[in-house]
PDB file of N, CA, C and O in Angstrom:
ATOM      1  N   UNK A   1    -154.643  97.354-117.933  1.00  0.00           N
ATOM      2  CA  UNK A   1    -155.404  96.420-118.735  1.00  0.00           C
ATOM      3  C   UNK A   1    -155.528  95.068-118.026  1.00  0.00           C
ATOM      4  O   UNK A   1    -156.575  94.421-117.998  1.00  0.00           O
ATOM      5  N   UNK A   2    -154.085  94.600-117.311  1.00  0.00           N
ATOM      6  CA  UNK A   2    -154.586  92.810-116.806  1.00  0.00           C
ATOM      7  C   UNK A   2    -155.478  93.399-115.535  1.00  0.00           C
ATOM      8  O   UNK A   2    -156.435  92.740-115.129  1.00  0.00           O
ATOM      9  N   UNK A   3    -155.194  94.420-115.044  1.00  0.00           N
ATOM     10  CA  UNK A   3    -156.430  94.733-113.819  1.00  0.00           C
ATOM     11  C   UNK A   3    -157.609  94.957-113.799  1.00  0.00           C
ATOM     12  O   UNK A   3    -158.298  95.028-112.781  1.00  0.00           O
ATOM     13  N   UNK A   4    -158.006  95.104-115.017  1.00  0.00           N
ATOM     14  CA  UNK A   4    -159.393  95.258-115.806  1.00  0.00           C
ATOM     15  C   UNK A   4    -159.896  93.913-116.207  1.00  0.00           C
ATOM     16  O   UNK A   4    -161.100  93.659-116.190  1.00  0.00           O
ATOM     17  N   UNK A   5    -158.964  93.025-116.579  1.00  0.00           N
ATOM     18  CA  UNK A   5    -159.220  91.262-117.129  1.00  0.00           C
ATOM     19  C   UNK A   5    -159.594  90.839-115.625  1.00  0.00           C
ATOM     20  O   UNK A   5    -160.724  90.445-115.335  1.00  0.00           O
ATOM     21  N   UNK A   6    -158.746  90.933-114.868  1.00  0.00           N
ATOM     22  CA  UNK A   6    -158.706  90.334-113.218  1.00  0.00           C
ATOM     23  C   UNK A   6    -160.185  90.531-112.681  1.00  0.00           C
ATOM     24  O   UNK A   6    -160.924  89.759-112.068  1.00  0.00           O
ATOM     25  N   UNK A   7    -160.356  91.805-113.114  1.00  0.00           N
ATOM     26  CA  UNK A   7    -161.981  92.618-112.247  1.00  0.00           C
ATOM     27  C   UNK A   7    -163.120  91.975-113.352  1.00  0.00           C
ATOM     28  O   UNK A   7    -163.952  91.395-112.654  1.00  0.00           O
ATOM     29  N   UNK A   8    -163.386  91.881-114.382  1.00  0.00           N
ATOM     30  CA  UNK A   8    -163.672  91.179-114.986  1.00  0.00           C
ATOM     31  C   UNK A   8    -164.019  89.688-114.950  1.00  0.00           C
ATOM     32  O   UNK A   8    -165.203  89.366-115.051  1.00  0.00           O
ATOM     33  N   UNK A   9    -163.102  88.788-114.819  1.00  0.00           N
ATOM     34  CA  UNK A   9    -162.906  87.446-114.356  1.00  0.00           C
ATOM     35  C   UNK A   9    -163.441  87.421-112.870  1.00  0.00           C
ATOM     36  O   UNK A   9    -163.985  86.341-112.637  1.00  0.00           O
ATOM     37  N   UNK A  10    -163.449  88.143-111.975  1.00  0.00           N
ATOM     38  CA  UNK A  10    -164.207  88.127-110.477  1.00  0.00           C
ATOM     39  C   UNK A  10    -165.610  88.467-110.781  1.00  0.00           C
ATOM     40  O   UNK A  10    -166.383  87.882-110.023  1.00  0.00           O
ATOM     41  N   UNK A  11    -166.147  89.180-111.596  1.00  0.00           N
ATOM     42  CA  UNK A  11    -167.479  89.411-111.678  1.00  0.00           C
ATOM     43  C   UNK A  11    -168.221  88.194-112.258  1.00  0.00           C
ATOM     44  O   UNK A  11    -169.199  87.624-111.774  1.00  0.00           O
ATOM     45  N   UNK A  12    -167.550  87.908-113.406  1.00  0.00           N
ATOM     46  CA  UNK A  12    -167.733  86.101-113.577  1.00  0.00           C
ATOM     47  C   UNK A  12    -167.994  85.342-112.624  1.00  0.00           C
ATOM     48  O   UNK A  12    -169.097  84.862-112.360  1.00  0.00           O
ATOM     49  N   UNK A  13    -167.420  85.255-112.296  1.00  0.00           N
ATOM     50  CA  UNK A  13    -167.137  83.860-111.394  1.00  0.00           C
ATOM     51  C   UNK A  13    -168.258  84.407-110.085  1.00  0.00           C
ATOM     52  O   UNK A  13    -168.945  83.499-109.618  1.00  0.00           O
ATOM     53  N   UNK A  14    -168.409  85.403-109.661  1.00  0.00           N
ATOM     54  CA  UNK A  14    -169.164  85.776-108.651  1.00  0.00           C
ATOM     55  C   UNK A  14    -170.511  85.594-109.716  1.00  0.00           C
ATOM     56  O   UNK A  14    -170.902  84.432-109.600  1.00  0.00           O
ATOM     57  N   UNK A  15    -170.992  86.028-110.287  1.00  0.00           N
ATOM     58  CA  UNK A  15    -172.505  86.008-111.113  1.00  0.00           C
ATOM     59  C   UNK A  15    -172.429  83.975-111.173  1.00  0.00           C
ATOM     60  O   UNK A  15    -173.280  83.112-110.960  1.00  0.00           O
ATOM     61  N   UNK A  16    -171.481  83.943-111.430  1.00  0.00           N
ATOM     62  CA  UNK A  16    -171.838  82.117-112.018  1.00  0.00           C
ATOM     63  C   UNK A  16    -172.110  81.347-110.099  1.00  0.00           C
ATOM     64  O   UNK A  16    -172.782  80.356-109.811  1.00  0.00           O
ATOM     65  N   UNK A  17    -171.360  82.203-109.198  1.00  0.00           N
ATOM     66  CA  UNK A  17    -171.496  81.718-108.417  1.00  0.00           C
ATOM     67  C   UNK A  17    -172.968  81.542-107.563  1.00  0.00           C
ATOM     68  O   UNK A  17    -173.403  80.566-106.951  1.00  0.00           O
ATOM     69  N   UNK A  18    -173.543  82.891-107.779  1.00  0.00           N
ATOM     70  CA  UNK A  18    -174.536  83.059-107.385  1.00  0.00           C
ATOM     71  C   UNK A  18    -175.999  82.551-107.984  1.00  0.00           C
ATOM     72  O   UNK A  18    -177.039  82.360-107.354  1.00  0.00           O
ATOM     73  N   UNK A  19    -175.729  82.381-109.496  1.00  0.00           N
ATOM     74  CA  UNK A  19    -176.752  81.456-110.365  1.00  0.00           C
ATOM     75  C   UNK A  19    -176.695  80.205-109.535  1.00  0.00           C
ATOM     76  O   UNK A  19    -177.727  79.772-109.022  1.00  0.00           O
ATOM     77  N   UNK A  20    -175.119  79.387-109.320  1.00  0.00           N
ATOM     78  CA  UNK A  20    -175.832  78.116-109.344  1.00  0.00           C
ATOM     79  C   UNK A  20    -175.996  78.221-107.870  1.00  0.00           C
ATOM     80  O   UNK A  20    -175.891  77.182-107.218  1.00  0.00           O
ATOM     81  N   UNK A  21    -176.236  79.327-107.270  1.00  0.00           N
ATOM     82  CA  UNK A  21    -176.980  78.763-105.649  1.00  0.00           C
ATOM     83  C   UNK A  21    -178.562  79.305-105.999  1.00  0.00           C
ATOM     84  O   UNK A  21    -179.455  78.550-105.613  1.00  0.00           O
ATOM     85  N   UNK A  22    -178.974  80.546-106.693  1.00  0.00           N
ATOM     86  CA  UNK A  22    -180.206  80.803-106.954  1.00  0.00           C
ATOM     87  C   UNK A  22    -181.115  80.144-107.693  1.00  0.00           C
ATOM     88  O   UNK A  22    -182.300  80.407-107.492  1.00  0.00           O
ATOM     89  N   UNK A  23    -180.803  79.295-108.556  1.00  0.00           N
ATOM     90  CA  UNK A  23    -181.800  78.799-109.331  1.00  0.00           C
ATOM     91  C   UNK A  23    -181.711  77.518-108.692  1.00  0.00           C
ATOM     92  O   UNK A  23    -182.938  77.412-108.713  1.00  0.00           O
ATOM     93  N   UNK A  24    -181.188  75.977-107.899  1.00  0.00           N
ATOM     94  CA  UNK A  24    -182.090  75.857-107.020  1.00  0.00           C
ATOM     95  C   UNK A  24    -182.517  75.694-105.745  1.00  0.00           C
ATOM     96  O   UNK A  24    -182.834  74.680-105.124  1.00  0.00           O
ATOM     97  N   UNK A  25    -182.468  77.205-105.348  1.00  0.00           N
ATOM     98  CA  UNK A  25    -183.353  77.634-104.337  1.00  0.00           C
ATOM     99  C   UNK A  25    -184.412  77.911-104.966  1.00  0.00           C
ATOM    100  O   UNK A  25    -185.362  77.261-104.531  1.00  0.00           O
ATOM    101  N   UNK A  26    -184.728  78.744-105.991  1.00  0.00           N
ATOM    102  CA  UNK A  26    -185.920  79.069-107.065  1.00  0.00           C
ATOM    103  C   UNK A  26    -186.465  77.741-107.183  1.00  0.00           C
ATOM    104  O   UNK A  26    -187.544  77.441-106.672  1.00  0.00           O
ATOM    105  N   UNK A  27    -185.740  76.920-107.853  1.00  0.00           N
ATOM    106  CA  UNK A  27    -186.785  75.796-108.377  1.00  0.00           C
ATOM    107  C   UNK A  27    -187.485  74.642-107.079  1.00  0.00           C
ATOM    108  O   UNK A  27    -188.596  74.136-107.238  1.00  0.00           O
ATOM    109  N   UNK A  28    -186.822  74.430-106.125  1.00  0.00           N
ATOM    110  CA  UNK A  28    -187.765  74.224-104.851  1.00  0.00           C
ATOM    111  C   UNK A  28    -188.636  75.321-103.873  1.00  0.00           C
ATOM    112  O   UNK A  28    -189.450  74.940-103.032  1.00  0.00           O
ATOM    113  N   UNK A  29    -188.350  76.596-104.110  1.00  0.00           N
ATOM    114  CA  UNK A  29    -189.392  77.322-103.804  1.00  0.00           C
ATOM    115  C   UNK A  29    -190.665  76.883-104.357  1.00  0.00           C
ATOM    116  O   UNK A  29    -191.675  76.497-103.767  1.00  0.00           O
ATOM    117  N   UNK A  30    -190.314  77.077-106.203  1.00  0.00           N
ATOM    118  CA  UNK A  30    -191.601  76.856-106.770  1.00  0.00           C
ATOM    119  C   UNK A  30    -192.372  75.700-106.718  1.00  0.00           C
ATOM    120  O   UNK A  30    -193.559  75.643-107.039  1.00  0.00           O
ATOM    121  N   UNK A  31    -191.513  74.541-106.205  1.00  0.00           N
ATOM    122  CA  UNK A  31    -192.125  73.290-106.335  1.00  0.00           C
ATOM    123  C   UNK A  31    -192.705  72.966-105.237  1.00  0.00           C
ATOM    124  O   UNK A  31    -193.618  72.181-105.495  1.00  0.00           O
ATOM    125  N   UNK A  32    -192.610  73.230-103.905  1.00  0.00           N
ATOM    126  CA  UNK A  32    -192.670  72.878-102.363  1.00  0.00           C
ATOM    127  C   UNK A  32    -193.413  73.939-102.049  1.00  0.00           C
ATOM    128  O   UNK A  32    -194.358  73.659-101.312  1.00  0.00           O
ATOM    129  N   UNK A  33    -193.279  75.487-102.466  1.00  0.00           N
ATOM    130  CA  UNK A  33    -194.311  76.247-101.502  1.00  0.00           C
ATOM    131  C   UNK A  33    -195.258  76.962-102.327  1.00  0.00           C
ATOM    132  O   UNK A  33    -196.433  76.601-102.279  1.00  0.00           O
ATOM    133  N   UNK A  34    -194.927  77.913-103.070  1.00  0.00           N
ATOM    134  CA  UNK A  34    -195.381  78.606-104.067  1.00  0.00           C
ATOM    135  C   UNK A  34    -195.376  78.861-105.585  1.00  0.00           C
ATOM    136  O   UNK A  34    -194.177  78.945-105.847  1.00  0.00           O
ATOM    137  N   UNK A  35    -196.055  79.026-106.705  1.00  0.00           N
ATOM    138  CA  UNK A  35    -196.273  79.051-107.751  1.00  0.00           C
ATOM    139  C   UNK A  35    -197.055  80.197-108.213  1.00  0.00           C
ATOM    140  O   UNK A  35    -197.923  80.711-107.508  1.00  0.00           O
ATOM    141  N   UNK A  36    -196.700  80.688-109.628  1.00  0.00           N
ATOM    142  CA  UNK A  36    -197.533  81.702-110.634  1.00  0.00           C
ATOM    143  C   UNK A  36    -198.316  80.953-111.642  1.00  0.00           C
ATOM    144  O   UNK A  36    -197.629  80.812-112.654  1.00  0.00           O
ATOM    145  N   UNK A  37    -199.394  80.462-111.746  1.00  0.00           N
ATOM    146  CA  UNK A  37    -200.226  80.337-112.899  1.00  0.00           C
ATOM    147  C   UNK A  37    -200.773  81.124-113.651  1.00  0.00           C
ATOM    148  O   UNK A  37    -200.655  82.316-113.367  1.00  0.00           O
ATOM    149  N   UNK A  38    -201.567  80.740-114.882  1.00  0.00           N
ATOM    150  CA  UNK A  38    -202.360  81.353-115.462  1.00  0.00           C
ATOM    151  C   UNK A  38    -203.544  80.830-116.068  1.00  0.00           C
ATOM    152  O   UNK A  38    -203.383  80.074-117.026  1.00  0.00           O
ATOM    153  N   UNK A  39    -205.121  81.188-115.548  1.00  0.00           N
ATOM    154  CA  UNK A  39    -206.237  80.731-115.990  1.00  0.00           C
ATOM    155  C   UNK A  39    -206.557  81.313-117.278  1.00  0.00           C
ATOM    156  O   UNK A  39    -206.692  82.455-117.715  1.00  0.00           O
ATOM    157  N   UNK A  40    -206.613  80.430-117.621  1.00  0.00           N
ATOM    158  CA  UNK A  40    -207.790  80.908-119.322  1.00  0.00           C
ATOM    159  C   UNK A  40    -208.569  80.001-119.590  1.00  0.00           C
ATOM    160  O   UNK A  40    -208.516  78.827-119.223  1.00  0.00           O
ATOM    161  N   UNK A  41    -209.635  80.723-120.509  1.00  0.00           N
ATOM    162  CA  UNK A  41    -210.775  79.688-120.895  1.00  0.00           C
ATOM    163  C   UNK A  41    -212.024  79.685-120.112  1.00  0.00           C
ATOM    164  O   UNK A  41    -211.971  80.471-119.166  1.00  0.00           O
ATOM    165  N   UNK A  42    -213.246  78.971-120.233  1.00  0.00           N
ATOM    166  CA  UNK A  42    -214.158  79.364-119.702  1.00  0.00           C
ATOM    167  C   UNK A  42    -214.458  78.441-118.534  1.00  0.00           C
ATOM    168  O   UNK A  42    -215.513  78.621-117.926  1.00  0.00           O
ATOM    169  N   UNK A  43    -213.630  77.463-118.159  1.00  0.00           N
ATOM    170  CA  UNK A  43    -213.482  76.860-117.201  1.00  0.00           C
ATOM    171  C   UNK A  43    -213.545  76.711-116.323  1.00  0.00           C
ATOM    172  O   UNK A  43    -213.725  75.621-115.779  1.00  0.00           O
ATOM    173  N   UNK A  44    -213.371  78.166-115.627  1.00  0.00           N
ATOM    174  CA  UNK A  44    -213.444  78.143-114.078  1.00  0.00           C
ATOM    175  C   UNK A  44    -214.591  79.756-114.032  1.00  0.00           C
ATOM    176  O   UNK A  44    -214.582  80.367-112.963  1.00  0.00           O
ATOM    177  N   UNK A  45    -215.352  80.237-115.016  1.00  0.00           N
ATOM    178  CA  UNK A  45    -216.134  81.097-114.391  1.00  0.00           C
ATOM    179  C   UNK A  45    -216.892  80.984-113.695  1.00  0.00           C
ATOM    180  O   UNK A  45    -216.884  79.795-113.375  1.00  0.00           O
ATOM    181  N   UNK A  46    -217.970  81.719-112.949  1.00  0.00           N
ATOM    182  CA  UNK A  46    -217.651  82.721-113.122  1.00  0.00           C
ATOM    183  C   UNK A  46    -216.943  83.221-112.173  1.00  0.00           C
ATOM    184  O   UNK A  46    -217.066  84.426-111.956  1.00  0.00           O
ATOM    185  N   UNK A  47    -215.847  82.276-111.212  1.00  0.00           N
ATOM    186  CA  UNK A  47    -214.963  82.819-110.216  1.00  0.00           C
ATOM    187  C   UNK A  47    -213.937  83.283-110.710  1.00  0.00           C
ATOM    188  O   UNK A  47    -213.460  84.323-110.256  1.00  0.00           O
ATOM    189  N   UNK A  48    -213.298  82.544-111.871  1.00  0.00           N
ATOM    190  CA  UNK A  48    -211.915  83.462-112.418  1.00  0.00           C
ATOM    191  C   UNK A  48    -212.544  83.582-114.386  1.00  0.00           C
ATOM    192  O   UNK A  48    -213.163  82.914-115.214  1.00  0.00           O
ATOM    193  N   UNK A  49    -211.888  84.823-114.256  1.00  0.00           N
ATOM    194  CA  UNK A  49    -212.232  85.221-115.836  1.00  0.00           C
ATOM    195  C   UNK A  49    -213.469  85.636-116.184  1.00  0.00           C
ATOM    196  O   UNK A  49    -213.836  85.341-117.321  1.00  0.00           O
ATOM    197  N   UNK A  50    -214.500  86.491-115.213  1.00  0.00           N
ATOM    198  CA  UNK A  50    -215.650  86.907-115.331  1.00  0.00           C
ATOM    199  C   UNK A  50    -216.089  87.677-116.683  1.00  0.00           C
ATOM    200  O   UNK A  50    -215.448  88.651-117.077  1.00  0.00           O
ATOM    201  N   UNK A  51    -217.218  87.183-117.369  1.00  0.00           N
ATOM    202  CA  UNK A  51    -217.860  88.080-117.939  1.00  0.00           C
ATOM    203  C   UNK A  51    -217.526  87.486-119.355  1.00  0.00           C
ATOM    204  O   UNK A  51    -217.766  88.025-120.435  1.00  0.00           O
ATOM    205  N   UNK A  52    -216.744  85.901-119.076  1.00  0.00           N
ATOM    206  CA  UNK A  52    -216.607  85.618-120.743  1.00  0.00           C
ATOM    207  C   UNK A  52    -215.554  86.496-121.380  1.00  0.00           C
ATOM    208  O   UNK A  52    -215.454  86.329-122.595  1.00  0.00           O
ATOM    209  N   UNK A  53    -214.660  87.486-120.789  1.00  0.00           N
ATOM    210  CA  UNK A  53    -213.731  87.985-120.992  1.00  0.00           C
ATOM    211  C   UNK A  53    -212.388  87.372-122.253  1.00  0.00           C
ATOM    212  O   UNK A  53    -212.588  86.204-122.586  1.00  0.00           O
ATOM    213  N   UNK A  54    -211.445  87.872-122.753  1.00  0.00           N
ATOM    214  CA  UNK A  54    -210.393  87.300-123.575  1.00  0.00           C
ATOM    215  C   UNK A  54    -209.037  87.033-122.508  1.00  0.00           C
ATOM    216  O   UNK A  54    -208.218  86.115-122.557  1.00  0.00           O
ATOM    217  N   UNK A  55    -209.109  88.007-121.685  1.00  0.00           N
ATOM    218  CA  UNK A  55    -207.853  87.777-120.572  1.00  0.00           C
ATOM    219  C   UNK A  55    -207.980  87.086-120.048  1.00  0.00           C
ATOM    220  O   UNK A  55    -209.041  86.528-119.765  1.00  0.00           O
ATOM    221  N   UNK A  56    -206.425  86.748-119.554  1.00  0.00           N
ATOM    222  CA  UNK A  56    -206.501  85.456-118.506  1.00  0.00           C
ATOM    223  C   UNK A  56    -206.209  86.072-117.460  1.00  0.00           C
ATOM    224  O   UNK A  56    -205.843  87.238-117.610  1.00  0.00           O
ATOM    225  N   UNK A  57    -206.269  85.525-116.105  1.00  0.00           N
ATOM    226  CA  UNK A  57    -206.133  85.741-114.580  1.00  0.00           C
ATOM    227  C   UNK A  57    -205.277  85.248-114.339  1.00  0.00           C
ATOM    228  O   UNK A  57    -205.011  84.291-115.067  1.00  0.00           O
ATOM    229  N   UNK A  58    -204.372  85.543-113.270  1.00  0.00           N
ATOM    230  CA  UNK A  58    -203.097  84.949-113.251  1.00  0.00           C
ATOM    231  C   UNK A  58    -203.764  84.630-111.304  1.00  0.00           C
ATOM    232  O   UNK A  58    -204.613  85.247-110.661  1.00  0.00           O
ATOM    233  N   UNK A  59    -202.840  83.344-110.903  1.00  0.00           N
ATOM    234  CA  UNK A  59    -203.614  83.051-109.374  1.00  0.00           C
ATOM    235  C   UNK A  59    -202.098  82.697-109.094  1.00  0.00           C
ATOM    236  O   UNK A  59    -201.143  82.579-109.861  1.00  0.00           O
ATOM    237  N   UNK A  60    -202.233  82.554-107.542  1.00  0.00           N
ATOM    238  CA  UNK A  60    -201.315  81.755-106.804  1.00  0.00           C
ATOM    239  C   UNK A  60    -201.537  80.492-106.462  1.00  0.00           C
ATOM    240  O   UNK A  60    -202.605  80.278-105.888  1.00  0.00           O
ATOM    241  N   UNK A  61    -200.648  79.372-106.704  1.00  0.00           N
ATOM    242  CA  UNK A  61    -201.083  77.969-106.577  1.00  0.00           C
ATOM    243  C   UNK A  61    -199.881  77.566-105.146  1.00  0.00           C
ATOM    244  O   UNK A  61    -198.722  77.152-105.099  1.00  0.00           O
ATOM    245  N   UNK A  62    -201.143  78.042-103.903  1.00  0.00           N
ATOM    246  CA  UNK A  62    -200.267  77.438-102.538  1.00  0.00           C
ATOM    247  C   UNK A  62    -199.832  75.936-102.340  1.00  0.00           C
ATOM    248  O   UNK A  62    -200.570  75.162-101.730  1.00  0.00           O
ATOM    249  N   UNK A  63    -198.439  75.473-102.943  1.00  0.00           N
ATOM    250  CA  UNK A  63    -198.098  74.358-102.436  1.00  0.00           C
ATOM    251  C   UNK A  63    -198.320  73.603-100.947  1.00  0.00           C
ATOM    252  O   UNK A  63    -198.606  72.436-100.682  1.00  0.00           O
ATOM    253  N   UNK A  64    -198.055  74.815-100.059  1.00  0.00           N
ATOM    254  CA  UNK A  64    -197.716  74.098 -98.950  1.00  0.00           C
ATOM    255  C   UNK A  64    -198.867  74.343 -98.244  1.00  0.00           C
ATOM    256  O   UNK A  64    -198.610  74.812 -97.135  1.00  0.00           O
ATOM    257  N   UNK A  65    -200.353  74.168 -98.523  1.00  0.00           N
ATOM    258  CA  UNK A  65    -201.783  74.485 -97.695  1.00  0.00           C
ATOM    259  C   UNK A  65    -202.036  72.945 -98.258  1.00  0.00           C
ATOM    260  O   UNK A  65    -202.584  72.269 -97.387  1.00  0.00           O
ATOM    261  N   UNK A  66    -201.744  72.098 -99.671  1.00  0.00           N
ATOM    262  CA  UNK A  66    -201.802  70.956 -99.893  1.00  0.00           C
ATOM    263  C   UNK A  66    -201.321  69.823 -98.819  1.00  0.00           C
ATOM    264  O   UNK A  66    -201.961  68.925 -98.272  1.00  0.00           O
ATOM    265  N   UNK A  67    -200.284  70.114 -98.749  1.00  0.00           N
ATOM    266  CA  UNK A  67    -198.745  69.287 -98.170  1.00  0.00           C
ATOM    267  C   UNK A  67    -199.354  68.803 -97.161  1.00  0.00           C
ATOM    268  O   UNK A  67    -199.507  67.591 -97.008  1.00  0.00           O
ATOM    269  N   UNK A  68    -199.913  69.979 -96.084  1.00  0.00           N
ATOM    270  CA  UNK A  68    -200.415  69.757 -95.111  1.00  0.00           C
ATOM    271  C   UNK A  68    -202.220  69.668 -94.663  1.00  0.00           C
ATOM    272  O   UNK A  68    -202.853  70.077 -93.689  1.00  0.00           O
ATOM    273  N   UNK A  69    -202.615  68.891 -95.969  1.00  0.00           N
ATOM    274  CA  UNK A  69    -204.260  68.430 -96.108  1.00  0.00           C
ATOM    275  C   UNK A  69    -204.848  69.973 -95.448  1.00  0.00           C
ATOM    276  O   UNK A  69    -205.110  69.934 -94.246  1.00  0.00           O
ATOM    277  N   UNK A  70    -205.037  71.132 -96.066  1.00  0.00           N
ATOM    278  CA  UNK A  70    -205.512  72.434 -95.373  1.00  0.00           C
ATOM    279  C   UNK A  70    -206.515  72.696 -96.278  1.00  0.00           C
ATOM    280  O   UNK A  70    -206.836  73.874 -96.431  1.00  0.00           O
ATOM    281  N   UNK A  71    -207.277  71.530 -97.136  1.00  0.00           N
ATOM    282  CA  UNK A  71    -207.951  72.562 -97.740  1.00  0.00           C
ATOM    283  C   UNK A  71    -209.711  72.503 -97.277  1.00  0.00           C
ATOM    284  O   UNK A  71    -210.206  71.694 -96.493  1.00  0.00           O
ATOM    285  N   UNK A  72    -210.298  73.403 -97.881  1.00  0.00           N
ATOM    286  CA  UNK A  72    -211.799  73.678 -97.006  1.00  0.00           C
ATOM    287  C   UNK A  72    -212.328  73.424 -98.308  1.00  0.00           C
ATOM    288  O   UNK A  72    -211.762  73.171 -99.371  1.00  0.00           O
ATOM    289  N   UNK A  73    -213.791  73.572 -97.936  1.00  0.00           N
ATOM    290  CA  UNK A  73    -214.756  73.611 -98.922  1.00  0.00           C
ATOM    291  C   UNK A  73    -214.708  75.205 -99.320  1.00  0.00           C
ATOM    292  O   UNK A  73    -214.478  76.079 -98.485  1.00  0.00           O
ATOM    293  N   UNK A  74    -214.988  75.494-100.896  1.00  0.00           N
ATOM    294  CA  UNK A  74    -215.259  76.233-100.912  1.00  0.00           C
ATOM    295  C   UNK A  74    -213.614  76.839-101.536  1.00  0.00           C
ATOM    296  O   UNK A  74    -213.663  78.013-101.904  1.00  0.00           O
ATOM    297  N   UNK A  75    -212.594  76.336-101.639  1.00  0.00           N
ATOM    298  CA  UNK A  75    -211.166  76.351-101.970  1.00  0.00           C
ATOM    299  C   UNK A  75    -211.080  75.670-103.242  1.00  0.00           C
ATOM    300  O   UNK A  75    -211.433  74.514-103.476  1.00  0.00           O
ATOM    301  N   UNK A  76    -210.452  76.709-104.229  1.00  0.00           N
ATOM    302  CA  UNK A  76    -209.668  76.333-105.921  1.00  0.00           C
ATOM    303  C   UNK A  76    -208.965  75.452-105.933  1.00  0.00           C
ATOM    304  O   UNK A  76    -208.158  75.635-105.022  1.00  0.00           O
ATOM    305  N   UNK A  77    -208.748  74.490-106.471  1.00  0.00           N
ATOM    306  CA  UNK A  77    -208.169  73.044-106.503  1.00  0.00           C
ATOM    307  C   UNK A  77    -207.315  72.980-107.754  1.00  0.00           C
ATOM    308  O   UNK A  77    -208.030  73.008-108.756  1.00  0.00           O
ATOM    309  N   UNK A  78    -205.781  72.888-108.075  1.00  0.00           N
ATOM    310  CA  UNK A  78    -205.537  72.769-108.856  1.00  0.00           C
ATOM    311  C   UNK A  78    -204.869  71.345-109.821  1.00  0.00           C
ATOM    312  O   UNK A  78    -203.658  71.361-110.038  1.00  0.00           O
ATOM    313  N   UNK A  79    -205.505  70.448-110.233  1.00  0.00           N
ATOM    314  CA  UNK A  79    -204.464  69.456-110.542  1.00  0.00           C
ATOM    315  C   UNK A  79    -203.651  69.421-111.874  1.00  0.00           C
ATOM    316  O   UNK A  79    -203.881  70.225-112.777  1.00  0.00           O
ATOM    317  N   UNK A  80    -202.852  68.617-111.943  1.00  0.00           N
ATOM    318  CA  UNK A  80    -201.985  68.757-113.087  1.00  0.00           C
ATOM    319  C   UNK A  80    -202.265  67.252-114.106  1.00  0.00           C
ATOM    320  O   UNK A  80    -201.649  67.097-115.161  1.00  0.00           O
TER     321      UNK A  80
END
């Protein structure tokens, strides 16, 4: 039984350990390179959400093509 508490208490401490290194690495991933959005509304047709549709489109919002002034004509712009 205390060898079961012991194995127990290591899985703890290993999961807590690994949260607080993953979440932020996660949260400067998302902020510095990459992001998940979601378009809705009729806003941006007819490139996203064609046809007057009810669904939304989900896009990638490239942080780091900003960072480094990369964008062209003809490129989705997202501001906040």
């Amino acid at each position: 039984m205390a060898q079961a508490q012991g194995l127990g208490k290591r899985y703890i401490k290993a999961f807590f350990k690994g949260f607080f290194v993953a979440v932020p690495v996660t949260v400067t991933f998302l902020d510095r390179v990459a992001c998940v959005a979601r378009v809705e509304g009729a806003s941006m047709q007819p490139s996203l959400n064609p046809g007057g549709r009810k669904a939304s489109d989900v896009v990638l919002l490239n942080h780091w093509s900003i960072r480094n002034y990369d964008v062209q004509r003809g490129d989705i712009v997202s501001l906040v």
